[in-house]
C-alpha positions as CSV (number, residue, x, y, z in Angstrom):
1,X,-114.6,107.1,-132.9
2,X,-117.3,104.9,-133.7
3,X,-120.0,105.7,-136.3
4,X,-123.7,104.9,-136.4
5,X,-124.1,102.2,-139.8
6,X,-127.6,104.2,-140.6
7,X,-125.6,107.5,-140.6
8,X,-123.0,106.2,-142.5
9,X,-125.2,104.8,-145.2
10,X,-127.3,107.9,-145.4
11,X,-124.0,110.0,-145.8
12,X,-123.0,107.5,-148.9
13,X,-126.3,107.7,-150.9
14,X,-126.0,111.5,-150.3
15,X,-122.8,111.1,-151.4
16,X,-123.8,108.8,-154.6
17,X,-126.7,111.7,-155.5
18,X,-123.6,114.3,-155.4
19,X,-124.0,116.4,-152.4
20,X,-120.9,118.3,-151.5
21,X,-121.4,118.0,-147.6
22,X,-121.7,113.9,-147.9
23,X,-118.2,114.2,-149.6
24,X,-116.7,116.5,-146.9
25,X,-118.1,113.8,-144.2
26,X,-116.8,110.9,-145.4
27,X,-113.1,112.8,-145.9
28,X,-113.5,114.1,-142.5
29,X,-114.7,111.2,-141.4
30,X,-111.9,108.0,-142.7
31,X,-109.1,110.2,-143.7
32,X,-107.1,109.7,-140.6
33,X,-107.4,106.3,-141.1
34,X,-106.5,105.7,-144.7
35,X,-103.8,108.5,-143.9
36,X,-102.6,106.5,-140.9
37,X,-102.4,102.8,-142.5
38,X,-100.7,104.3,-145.4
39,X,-98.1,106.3,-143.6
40,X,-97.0,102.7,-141.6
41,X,-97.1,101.4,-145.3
42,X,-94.8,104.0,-146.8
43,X,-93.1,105.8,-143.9
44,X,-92.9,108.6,-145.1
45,X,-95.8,111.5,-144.6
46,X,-95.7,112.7,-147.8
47,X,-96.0,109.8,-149.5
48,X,-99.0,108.6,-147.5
49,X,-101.0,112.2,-147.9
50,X,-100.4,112.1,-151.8
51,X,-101.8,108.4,-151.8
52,X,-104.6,109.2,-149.4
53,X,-105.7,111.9,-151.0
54,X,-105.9,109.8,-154.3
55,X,-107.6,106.9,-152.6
56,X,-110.4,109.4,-151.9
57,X,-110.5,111.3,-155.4
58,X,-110.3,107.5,-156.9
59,X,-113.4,106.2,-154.2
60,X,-115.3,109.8,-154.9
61,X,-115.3,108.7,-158.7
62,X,-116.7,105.4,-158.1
63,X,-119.3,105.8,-155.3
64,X,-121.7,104.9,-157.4
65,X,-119.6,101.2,-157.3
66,X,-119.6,101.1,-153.4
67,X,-121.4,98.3,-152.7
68,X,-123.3,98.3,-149.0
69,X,-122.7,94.7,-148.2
70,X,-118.8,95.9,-146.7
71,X,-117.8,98.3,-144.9
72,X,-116.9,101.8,-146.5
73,X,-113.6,102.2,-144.3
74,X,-112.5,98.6,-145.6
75,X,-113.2,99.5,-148.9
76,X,-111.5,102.8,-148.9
77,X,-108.6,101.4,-147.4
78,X,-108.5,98.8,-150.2
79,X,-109.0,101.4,-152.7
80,X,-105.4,103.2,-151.1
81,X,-104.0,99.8,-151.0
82,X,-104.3,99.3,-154.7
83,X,-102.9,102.5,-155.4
84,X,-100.0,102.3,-153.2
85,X,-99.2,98.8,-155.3
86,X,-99.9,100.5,-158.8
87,X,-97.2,103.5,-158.0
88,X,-94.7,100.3,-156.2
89,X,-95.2,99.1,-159.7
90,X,-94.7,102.1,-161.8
91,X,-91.8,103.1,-160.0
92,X,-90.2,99.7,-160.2
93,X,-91.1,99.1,-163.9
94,X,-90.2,102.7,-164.7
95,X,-86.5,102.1,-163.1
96,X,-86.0,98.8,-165.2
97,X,-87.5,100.7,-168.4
98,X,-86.5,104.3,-167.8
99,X,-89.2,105.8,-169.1
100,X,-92.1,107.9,-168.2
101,X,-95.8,106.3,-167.7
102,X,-98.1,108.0,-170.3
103,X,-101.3,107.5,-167.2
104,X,-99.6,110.6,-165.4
105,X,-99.9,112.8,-168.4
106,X,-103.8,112.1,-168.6
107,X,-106.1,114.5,-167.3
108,X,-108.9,113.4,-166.0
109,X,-111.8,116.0,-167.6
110,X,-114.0,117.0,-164.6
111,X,-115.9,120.7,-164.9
112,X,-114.6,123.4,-163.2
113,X,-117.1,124.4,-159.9
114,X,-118.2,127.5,-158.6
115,X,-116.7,128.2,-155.6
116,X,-118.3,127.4,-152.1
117,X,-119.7,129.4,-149.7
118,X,-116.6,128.1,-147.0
119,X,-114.4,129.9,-150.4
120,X,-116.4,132.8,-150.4
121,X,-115.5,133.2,-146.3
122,X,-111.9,132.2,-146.6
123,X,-111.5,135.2,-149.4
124,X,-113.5,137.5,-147.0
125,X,-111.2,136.7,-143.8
126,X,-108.6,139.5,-143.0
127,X,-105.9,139.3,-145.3
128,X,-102.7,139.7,-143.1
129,X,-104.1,136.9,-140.2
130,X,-105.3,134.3,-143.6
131,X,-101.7,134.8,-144.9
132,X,-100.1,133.9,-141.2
133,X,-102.5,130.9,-140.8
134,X,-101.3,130.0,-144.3
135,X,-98.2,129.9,-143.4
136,X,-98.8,127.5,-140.5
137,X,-100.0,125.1,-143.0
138,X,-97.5,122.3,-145.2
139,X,-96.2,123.7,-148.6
140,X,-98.0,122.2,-150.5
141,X,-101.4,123.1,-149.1
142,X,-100.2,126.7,-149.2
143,X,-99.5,126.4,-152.6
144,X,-102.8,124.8,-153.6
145,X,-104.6,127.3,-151.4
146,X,-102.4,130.0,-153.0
147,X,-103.1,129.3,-156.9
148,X,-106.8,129.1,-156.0
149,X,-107.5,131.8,-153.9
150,X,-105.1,134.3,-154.7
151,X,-103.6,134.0,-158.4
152,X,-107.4,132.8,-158.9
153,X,-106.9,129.8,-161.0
154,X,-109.4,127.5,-161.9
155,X,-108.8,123.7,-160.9
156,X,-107.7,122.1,-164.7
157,X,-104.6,125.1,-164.8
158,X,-104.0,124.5,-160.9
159,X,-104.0,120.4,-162.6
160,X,-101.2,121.6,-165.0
161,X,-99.1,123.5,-162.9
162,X,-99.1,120.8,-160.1
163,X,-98.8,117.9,-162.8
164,X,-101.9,116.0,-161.4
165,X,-105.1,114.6,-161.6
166,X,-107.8,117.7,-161.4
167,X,-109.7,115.2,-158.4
168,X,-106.5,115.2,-156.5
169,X,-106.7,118.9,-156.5
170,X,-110.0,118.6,-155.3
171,X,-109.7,116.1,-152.5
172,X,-105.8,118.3,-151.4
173,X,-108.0,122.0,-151.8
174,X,-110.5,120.1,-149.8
175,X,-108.3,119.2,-147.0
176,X,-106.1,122.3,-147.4
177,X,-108.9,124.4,-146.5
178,X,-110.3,122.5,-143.5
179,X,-106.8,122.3,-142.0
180,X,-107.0,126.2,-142.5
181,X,-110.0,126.1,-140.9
182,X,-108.8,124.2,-138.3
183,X,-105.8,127.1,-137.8
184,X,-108.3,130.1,-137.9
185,X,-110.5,128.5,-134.6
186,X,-107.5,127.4,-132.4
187,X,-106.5,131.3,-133.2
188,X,-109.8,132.8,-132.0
189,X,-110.4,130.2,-129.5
């Protein structure tokens, strides 16, 4: 799918400024292909989702860095490059050493939002049909979607119970409810 540049750009100072819906297009909008070069990477679909969706918390921290002169796809995919090495790394250096890295313990201290207008509709849908469509979704979407929507938990405690970063919530919260999304059209379409 090609993109216009002037669209693009637009979307990243909007982006840069902090508007939600500049986020949610540039996810929509590359996460297939970080998703896809990290999955040839790591070969394994978890693996890739969990770095892709830290690639994106990681770039959504430092828009402000993005610098215009490359291409936002190249740097992205750079950005889940690096992190893919870092957790080679850890996970070789933490075999040798046997011990635990002290970086996944920190919590990176981001306040809590108030929820969306797409939450308030996703908490207004009928209950039985949300829980099947739920169901259709990975486990571990359904449980994000679960500790937020239902046990109503705010993102640092859904941080703590999941053992990760509160912006990888976001970006996996983010994803989990457009793939949700996605479920409730094809079953009205």
């Amino acid at each position: 799918m090609e993109i216009e540049p002037d669209l693009l750009q637009q979307q990243i100072e909007k982006a840069k400024k902090g508007k939600q819906a500049a986020f949610n297009y540039l996810l929509d909008r590359f996460w297939n292909d970080v998703y896809g070069f990290q999955l040839k990477r790591t070969q394994n679909e978890y693996d890739a989702e969990d770095i892709t969706i830290q690639a994106f918390s990681r770039a959504f921290d430092k828009i402000d860095t993005f610098d215009p002169k490359y291409t936002f796809k190249t740097w992205i995919i750079t950005i889940s490059k690096n992190i893919h090495v870092d957790l080679v790394r850890k996970k070789n250096a933490s075999i040798r050493a046997r011990t635990t890295d002290e970086e996944d313990d920190r919590v990176h201290r981001i306040p809590d939002e108030t929820p969306s207008i797409e939450d308030t509709i996703i908490t207004e849908q009928n209950l039985a049909q949300l829980l099947i469509d739920i169901k259709k979704l990975k486990p571990h979407y359904q449980e994000v979607i679960h500790l937020r929507y239902f046990q109503e938990k705010s993102y640092k405690e859904i941080a703590a119970h999941l053992q990760e970063p509160i912006n990888n919530v976001k970006v996996k919260l983010l994803r989990a409810k457009k793939l949700l999304a996605e479920v409730i059209e094809k079953g009205t379409s």
